[in-house]
Chimera marker file (.cmm) of the C-alpha trace (Angstrom):
<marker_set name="trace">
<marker id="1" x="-27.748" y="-9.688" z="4.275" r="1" g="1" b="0" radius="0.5"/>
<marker id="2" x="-30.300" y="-7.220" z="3.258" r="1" g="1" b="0" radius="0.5"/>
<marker id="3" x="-28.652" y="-4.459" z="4.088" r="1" g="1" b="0" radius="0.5"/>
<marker id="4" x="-28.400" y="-2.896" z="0.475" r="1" g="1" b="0" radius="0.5"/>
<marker id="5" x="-24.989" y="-1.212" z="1.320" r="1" g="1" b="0" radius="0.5"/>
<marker id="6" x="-23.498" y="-4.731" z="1.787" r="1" g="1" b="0" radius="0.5"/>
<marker id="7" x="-24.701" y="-6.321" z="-1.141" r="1" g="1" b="0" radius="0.5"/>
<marker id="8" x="-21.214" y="-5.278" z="-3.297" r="1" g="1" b="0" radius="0.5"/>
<marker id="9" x="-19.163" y="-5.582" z="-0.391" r="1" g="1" b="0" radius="0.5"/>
<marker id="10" x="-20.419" y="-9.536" z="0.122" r="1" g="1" b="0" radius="0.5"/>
<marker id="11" x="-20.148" y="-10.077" z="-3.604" r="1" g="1" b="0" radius="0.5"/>
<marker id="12" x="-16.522" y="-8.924" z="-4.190" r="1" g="1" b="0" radius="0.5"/>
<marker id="13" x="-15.682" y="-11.245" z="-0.398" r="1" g="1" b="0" radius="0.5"/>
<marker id="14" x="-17.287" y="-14.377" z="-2.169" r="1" g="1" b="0" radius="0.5"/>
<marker id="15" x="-15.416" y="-13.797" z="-5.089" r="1" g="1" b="0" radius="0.5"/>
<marker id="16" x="-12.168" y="-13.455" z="-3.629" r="1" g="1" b="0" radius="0.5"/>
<marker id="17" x="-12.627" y="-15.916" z="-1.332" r="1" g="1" b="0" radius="0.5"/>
<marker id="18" x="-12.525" y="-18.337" z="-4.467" r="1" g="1" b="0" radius="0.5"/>
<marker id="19" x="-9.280" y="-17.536" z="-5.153" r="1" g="1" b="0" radius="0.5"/>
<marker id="20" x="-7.867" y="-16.028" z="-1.811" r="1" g="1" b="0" radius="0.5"/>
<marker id="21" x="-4.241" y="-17.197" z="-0.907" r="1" g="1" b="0" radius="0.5"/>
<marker id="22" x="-0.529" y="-16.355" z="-0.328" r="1" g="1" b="0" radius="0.5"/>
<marker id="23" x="-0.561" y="-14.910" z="-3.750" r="1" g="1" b="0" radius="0.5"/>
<marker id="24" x="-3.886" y="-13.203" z="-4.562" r="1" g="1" b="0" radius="0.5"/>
<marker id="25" x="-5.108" y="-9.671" z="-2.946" r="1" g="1" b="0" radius="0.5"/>
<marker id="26" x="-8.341" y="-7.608" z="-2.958" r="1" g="1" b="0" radius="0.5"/>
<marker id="27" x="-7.443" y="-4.814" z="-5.310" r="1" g="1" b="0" radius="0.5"/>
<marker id="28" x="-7.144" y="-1.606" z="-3.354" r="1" g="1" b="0" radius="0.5"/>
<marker id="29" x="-9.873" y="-0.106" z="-4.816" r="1" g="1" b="0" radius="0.5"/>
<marker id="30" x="-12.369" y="-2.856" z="-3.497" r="1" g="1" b="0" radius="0.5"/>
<marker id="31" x="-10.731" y="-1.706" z="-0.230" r="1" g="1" b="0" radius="0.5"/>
<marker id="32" x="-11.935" y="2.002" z="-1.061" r="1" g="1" b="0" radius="0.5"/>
<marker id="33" x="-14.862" y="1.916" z="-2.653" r="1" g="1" b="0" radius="0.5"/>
<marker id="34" x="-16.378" y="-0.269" z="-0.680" r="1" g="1" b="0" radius="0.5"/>
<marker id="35" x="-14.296" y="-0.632" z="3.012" r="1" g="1" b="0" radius="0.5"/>
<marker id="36" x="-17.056" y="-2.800" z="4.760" r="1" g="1" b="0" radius="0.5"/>
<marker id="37" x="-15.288" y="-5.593" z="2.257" r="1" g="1" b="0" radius="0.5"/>
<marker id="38" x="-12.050" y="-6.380" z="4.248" r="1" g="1" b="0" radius="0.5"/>
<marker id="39" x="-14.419" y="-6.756" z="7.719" r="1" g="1" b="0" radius="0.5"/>
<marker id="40" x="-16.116" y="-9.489" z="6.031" r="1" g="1" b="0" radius="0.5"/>
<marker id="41" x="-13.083" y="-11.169" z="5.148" r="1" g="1" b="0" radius="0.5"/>
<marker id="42" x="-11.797" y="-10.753" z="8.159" r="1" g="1" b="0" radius="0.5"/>
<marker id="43" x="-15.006" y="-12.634" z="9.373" r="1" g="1" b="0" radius="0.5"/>
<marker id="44" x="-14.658" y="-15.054" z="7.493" r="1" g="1" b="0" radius="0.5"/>
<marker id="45" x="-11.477" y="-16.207" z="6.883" r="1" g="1" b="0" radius="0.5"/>
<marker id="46" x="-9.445" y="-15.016" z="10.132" r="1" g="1" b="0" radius="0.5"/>
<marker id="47" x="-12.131" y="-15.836" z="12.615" r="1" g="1" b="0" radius="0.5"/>
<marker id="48" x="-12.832" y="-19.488" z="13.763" r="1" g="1" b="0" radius="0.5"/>
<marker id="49" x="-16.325" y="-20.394" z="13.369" r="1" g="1" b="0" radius="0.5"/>
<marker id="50" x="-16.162" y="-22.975" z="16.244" r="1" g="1" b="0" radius="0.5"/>
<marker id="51" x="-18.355" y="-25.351" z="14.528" r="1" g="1" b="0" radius="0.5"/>
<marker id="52" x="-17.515" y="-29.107" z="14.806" r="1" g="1" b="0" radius="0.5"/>
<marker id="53" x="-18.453" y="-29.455" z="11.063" r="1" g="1" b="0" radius="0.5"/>
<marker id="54" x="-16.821" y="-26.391" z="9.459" r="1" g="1" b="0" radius="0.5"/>
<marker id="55" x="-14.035" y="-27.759" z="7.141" r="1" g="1" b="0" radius="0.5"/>
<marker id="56" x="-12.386" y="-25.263" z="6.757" r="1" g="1" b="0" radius="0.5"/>
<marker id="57" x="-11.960" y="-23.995" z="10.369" r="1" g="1" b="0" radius="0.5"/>
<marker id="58" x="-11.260" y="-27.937" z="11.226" r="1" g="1" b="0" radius="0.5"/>
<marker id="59" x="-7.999" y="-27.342" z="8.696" r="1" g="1" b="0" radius="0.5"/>
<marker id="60" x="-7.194" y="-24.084" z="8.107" r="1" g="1" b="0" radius="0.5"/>
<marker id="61" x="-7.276" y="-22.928" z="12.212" r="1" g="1" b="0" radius="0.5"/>
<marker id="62" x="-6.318" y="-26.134" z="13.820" r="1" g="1" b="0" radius="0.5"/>
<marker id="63" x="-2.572" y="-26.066" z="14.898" r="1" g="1" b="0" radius="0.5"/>
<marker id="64" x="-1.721" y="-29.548" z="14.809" r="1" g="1" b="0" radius="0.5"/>
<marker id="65" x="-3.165" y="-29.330" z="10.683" r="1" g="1" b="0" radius="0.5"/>
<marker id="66" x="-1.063" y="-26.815" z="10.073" r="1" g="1" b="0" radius="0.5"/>
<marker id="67" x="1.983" y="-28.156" z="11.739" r="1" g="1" b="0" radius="0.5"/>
<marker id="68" x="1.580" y="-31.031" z="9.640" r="1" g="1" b="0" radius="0.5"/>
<marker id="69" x="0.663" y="-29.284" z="6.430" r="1" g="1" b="0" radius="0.5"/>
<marker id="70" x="4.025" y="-26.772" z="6.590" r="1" g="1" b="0" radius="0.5"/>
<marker id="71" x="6.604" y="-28.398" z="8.605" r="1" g="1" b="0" radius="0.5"/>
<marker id="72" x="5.489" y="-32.436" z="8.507" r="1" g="1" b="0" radius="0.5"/>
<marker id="73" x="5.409" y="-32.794" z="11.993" r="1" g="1" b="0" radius="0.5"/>
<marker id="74" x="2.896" y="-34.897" z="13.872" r="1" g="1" b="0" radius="0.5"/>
<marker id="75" x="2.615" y="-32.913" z="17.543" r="1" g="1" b="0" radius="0.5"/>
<marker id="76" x="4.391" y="-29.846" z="18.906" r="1" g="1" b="0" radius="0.5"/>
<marker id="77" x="7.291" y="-30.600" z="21.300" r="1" g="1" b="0" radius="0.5"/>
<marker id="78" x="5.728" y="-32.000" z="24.561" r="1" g="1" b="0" radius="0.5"/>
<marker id="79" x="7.028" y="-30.629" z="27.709" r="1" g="1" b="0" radius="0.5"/>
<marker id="80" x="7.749" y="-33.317" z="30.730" r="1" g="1" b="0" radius="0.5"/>
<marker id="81" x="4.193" y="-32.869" z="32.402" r="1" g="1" b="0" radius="0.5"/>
<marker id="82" x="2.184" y="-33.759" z="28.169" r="1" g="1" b="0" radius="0.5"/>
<marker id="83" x="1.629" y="-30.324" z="28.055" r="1" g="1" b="0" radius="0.5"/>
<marker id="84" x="3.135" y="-28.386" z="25.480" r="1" g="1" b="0" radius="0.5"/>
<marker id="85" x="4.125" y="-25.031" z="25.184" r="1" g="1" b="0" radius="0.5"/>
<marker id="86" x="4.566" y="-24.718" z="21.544" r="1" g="1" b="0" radius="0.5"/>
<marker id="87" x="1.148" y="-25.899" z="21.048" r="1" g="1" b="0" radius="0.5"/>
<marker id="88" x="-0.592" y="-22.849" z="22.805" r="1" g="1" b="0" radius="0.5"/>
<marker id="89" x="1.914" y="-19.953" z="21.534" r="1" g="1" b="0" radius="0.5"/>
<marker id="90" x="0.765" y="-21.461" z="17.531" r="1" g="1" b="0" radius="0.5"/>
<marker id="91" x="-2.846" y="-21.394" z="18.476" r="1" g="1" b="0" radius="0.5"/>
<marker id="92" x="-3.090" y="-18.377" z="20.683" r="1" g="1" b="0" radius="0.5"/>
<marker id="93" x="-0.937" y="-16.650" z="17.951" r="1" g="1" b="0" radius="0.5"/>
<marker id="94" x="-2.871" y="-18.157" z="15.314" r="1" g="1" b="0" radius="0.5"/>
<marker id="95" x="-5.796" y="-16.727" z="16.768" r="1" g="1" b="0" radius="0.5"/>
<marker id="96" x="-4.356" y="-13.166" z="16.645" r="1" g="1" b="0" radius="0.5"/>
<marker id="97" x="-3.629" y="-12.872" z="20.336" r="1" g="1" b="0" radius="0.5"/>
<marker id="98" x="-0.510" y="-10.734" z="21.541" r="1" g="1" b="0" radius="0.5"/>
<marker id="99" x="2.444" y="-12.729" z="22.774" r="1" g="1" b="0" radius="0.5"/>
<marker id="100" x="4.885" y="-12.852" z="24.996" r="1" g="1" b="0" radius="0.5"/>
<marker id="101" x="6.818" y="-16.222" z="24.744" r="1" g="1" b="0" radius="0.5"/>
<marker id="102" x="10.023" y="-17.027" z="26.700" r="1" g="1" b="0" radius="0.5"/>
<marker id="103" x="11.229" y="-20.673" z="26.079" r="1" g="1" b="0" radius="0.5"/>
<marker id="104" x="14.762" y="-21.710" z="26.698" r="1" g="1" b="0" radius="0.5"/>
<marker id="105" x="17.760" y="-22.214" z="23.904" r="1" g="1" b="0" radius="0.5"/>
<marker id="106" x="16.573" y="-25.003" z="21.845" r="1" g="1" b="0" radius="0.5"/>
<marker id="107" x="12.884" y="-24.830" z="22.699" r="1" g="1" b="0" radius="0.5"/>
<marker id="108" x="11.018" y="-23.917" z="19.499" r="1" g="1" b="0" radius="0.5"/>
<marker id="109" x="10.582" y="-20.574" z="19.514" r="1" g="1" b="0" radius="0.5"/>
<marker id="110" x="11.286" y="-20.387" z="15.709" r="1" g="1" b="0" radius="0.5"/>
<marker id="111" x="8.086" y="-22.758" z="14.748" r="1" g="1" b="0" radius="0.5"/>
<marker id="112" x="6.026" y="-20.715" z="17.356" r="1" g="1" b="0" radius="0.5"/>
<marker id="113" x="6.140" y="-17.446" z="15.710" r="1" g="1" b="0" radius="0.5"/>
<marker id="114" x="6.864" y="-19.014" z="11.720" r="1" g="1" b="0" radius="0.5"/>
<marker id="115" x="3.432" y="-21.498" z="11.637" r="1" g="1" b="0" radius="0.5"/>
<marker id="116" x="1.168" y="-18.445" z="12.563" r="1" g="1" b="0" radius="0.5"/>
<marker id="117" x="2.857" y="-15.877" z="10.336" r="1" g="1" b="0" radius="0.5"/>
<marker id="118" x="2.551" y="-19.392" z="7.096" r="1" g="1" b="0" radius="0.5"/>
<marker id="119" x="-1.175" y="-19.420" z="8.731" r="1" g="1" b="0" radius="0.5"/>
<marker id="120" x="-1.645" y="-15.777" z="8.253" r="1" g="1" b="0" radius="0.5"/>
<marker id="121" x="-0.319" y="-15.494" z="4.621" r="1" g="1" b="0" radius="0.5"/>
<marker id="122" x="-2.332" y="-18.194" z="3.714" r="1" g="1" b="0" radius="0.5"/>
<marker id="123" x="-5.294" y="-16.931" z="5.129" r="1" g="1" b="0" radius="0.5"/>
<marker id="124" x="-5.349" y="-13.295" z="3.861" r="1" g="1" b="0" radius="0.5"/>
<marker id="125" x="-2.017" y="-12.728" z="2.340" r="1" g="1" b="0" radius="0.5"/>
<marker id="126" x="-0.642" y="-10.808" z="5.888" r="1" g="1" b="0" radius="0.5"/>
<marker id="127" x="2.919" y="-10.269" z="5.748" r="1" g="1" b="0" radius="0.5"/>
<marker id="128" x="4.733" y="-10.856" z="9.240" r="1" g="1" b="0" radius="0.5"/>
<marker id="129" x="7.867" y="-9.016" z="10.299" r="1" g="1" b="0" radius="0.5"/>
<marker id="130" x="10.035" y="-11.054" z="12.995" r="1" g="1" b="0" radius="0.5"/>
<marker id="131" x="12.483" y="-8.731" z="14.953" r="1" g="1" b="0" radius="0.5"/>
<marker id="132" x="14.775" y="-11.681" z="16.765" r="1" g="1" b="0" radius="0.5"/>
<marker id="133" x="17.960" y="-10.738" z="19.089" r="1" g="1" b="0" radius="0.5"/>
<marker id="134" x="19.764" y="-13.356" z="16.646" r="1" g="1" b="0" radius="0.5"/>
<marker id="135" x="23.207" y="-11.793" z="17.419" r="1" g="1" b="0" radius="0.5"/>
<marker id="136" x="22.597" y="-11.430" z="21.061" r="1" g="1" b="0" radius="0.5"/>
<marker id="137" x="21.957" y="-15.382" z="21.187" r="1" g="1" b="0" radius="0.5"/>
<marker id="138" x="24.917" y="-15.839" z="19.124" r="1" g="1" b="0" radius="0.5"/>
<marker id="139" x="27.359" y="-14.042" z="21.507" r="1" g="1" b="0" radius="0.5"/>
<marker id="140" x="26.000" y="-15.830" z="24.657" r="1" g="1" b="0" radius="0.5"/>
<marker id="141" x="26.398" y="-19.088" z="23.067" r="1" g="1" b="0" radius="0.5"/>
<marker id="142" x="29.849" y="-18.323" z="21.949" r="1" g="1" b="0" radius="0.5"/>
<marker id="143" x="30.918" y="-17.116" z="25.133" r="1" g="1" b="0" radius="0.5"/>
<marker id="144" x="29.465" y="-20.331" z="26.677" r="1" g="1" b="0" radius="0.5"/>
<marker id="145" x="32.379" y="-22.517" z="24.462" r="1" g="1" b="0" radius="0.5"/>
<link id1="1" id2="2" r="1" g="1" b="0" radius="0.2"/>
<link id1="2" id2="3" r="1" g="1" b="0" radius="0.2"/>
<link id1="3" id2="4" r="1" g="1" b="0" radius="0.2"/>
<link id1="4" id2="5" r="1" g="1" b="0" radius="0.2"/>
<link id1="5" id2="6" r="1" g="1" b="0" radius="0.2"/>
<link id1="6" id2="7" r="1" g="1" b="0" radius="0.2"/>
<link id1="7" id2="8" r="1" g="1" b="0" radius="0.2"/>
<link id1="8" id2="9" r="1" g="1" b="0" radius="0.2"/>
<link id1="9" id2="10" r="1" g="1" b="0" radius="0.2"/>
<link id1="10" id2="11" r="1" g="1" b="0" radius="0.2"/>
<link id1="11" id2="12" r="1" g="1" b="0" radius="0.2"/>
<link id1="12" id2="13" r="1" g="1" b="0" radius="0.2"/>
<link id1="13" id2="14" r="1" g="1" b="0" radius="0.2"/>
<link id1="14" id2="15" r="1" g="1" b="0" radius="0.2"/>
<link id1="15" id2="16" r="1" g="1" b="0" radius="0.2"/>
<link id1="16" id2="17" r="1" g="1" b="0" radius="0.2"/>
<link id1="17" id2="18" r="1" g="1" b="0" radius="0.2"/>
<link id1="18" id2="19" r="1" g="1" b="0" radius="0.2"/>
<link id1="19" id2="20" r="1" g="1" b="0" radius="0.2"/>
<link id1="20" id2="21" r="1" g="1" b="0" radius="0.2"/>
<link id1="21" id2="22" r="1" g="1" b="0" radius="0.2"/>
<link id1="22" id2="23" r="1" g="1" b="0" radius="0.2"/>
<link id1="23" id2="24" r="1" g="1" b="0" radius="0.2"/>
<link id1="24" id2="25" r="1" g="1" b="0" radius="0.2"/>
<link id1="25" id2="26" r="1" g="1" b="0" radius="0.2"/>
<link id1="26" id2="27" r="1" g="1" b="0" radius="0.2"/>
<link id1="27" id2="28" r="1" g="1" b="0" radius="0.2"/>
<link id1="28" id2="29" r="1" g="1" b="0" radius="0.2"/>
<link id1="29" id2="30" r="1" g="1" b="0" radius="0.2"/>
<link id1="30" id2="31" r="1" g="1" b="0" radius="0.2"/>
<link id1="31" id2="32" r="1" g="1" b="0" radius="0.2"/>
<link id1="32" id2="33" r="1" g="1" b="0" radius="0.2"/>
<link id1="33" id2="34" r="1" g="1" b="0" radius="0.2"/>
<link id1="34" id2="35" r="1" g="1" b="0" radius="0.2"/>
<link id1="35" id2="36" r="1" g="1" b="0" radius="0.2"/>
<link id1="36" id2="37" r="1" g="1" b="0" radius="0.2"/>
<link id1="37" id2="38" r="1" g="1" b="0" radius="0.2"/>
<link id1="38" id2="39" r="1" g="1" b="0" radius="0.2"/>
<link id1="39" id2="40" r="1" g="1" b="0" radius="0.2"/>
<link id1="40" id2="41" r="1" g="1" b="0" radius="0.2"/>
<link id1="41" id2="42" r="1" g="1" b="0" radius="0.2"/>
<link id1="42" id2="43" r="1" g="1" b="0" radius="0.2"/>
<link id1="43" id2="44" r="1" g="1" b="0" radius="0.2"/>
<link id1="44" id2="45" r="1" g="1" b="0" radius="0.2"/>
<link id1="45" id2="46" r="1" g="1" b="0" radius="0.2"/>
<link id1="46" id2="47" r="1" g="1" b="0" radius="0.2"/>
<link id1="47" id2="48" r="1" g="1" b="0" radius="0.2"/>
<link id1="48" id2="49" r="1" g="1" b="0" radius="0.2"/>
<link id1="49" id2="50" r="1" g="1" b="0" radius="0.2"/>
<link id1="50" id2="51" r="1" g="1" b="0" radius="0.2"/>
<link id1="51" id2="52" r="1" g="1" b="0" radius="0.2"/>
<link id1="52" id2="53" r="1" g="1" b="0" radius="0.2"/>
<link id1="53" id2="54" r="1" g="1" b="0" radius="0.2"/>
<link id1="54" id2="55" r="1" g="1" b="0" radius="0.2"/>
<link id1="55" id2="56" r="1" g="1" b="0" radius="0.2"/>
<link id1="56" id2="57" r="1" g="1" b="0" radius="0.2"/>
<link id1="57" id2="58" r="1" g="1" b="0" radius="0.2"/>
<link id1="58" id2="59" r="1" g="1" b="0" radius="0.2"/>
<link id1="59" id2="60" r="1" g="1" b="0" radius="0.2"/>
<link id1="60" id2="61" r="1" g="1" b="0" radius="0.2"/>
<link id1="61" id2="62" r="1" g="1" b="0" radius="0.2"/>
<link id1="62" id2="63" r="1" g="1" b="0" radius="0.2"/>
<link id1="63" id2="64" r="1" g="1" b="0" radius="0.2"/>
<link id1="64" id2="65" r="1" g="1" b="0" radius="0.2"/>
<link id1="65" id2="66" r="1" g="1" b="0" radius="0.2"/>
<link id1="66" id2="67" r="1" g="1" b="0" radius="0.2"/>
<link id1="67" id2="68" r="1" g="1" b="0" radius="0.2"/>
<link id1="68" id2="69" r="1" g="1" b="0" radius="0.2"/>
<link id1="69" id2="70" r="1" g="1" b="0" radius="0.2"/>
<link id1="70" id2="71" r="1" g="1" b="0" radius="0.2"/>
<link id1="71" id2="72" r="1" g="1" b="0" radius="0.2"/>
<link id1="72" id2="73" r="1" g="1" b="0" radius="0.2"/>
<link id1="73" id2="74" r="1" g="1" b="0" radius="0.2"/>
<link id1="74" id2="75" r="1" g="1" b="0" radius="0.2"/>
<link id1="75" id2="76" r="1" g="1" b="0" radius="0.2"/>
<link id1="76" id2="77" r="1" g="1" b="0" radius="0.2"/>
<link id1="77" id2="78" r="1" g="1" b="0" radius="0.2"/>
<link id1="78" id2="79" r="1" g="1" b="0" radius="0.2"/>
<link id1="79" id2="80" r="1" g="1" b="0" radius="0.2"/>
<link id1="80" id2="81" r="1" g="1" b="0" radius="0.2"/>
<link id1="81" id2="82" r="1" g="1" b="0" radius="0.2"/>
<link id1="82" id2="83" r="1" g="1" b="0" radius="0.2"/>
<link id1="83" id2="84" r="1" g="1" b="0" radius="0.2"/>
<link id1="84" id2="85" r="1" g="1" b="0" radius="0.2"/>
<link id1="85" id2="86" r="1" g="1" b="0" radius="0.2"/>
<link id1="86" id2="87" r="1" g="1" b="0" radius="0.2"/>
<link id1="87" id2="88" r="1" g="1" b="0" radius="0.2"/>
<link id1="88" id2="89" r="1" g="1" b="0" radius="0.2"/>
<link id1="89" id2="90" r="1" g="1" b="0" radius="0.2"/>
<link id1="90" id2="91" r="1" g="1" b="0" radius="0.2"/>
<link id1="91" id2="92" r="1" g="1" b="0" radius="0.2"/>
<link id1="92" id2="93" r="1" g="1" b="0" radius="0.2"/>
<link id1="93" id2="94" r="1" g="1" b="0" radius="0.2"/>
<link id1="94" id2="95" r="1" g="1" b="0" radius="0.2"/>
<link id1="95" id2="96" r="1" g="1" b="0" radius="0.2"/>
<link id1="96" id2="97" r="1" g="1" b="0" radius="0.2"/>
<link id1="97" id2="98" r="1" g="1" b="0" radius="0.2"/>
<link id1="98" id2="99" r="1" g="1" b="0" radius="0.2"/>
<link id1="99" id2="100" r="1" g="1" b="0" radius="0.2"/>
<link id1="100" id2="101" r="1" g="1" b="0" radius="0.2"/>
<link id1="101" id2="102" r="1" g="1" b="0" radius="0.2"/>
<link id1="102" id2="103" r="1" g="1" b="0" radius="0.2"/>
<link id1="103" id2="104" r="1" g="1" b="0" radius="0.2"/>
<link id1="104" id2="105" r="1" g="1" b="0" radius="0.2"/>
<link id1="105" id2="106" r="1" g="1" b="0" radius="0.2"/>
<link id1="106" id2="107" r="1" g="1" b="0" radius="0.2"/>
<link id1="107" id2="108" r="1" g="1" b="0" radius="0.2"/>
<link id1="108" id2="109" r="1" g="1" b="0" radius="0.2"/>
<link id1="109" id2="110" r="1" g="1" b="0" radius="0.2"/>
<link id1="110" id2="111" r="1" g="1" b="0" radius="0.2"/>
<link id1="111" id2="112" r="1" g="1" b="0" radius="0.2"/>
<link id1="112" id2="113" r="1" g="1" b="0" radius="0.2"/>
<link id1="113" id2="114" r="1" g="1" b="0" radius="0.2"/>
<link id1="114" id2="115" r="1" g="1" b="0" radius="0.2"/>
<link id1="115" id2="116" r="1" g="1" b="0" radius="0.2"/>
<link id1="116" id2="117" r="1" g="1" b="0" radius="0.2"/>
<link id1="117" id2="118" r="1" g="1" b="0" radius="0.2"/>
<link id1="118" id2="119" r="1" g="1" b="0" radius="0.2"/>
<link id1="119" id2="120" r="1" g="1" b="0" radius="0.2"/>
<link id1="120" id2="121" r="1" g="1" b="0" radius="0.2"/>
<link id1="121" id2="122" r="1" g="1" b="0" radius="0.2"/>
<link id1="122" id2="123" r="1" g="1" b="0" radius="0.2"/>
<link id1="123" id2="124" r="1" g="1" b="0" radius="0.2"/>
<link id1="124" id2="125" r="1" g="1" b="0" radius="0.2"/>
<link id1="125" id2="126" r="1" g="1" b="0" radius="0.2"/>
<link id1="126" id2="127" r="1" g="1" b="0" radius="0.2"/>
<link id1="127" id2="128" r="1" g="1" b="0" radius="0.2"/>
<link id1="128" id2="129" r="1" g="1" b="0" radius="0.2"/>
<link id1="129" id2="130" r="1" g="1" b="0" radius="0.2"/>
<link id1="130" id2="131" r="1" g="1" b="0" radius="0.2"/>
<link id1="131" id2="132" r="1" g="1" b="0" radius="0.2"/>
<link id1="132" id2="133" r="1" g="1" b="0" radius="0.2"/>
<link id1="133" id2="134" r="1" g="1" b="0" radius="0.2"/>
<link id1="134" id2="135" r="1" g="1" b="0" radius="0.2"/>
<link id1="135" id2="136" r="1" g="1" b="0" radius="0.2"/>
<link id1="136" id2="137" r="1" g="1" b="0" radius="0.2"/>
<link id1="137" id2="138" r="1" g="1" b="0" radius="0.2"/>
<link id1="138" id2="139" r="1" g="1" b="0" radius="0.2"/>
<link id1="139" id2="140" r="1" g="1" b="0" radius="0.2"/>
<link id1="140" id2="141" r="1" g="1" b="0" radius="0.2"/>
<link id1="141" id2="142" r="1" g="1" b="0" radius="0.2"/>
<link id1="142" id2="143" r="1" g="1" b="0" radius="0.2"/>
<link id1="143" id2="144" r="1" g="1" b="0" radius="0.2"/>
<link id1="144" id2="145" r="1" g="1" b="0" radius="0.2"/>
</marker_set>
């Protein structure tokens, strides 16, 4: 905080965290003239605080809160042991982590890589590319009939 290089780069993150959302962006020049900018927003907005008191982390990076908020579910699918898978693909890839999820026709892959890319956009306006082997699944379930 009193590093004088950081003192624009914490003003323009406190703005735009104000109005931050799906539909608002740093202007790129922010980005240039002053880089350290998109760090701090990174660090505070993508990054869970881990305090028990922190609103916004207790929303904003809690699975089952956004489950709820986007899709208007209660709990992820529960597996026949209580665990459930769904639950830590969201949060690990809510988190950032790299994934590799194989879950079986009809498992919920779609709301384990959709609720992280919502939570993302929210967050910092990220856009999220799927690739998905749609047409392969279609031909092996045709071929099934």
């Amino acid at each position: 905080m009193f590093n004088a290089e950081l003192l624009w780069p914490i003003a323009y993150a406190i703005a735009w965290l104000r109005v931050s959302g799906g539909n608002s962006v740093l202007p790129p020049w922010v980005y240039y003239q002053y880089p350290q900018t998109g760090n701090l927003l990174r660090e505070l907005r993508d990054v869970p605080c881990n305090d028990q008191n922190c609103q916004y982390c207790q929303t904003t990076h809690d699975p089952h809160h956004e489950l709820k908020k986007y899709f208007g579910f209660d709990d992820f699918r529960r597996e026949l042991d209580g665990s459930s898978l769904q639950y830590h693909i969201v949060y690990s890839g809510m988190r950032g982590n790299h994934i590799l999820a194989i879950l079986a026709t009809g498992g919920g892959k779609s709301l384990c890589y959709q609720l992280p890319a919502l939570n993302r956009y929210y967050c910092n306006g990220s856009l999220t590319i799927i690739i998905s082997p749609l047409q392969s699944l279609m031909k092996d379930q045709v071929e099934l009939v």
